[in-house]
N, C-alpha and C positions, 0 to 999 in steps of 0.2 A: 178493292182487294179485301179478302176475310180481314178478319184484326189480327190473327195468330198467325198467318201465311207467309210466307217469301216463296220465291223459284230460283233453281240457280239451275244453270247447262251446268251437263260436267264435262261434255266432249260434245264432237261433231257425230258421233253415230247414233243417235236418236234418242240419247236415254235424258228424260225431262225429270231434274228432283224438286221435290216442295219439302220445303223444313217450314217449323214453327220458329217464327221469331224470337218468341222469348227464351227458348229452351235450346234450340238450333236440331232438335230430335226430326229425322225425316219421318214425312206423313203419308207422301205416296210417289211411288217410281213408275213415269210409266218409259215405255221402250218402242220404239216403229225402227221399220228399217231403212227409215232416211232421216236426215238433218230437220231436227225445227230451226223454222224461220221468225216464228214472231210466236207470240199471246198474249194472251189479252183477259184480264179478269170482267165479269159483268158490272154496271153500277152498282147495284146490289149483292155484290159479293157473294152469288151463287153459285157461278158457275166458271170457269177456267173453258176457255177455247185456245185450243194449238193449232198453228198453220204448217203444214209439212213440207219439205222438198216435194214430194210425188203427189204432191198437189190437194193433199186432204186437208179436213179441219177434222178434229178431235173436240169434243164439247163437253167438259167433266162435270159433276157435280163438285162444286168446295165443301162439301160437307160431310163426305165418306169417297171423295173422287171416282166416284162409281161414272163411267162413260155412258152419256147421255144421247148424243148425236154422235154420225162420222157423213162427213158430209166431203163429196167427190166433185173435184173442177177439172178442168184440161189441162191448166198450168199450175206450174207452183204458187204456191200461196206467197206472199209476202207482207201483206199488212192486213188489220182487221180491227173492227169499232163496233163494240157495242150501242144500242138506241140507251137513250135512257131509261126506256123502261125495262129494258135487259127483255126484250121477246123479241126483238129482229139482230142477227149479226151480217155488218158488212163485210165482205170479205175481197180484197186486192191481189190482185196476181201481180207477176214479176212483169207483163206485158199491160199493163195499164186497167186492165180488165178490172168492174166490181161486180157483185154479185149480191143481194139482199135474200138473205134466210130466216125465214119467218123459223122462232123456236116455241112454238106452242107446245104446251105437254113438258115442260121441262122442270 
C-alpha cells in the first residue's frame, strides 16, 4: 500500500474513497454502479485494483488514481492477489473461479 494511502467504503452503492493517512484529506473518489467487494493494493504500491459486484476489476494508478485496466468476468468478483512483482492479478469469483491477468503496460 502507498505510504500516504488508506481506503474507506463509505456505503454499499459503489462509491470507493482514498484518504491520506496523515492528513485524513480525500485523494480520490471513484463511483460504479454496484457494490465493491474486495481491493487489493499492488506489492509495489502502484497500483489499487477493485473487484465489483457486476463482476469487473478496476486497476488504478496510486499515484494520480488515473484508471489503468477494467477488466470483465461472468461473475462477481470477490477476492484478488497480486504477484509479487505486481504484473499478473489473480482475481476470485464468488463461484470458486480464478483468473490470472497479465498487467503489462501499467
Amino acid at each position: 500500500m502507498p505510504d500516504q494511502a488508506a481506503t474507506d467504503f463509505s456505503d454499499l452503492l459503489g462509491r470507493l474513497l482514498v484518504h491520506r493517512l496523515d492528513t485524513g484529506a480525500l485523494v480520490a473518489k471513484h463511483v460504479h454502479p454496484t457494490t465493491v467487494n474486495c481491493l487489493e493494493f499492488s506489492p509495489d504500491g502502484a497500483l489499487l485494483a477493485t473487484g465489483w459486484e457486476d463482476a469487473r476489476v478496476h486497476v488504478h494508478s496510486a499515484d494520480g488514481w488515473e484508471r489503468r485496466h477494467e477488466l470483465a468476468h461472468d461473475l462477481p468478483v470477490w477476492a484478488m492477489a497480486f504477484a509479487p512483482d505486481s504484473g499478473t492479478l489473480a482475481v476470485g469469483t464468488n463461484r470458486g473461479a480464478v483468473t490470472l491477468w497479465a498487467l503489462h503496460g501499467s
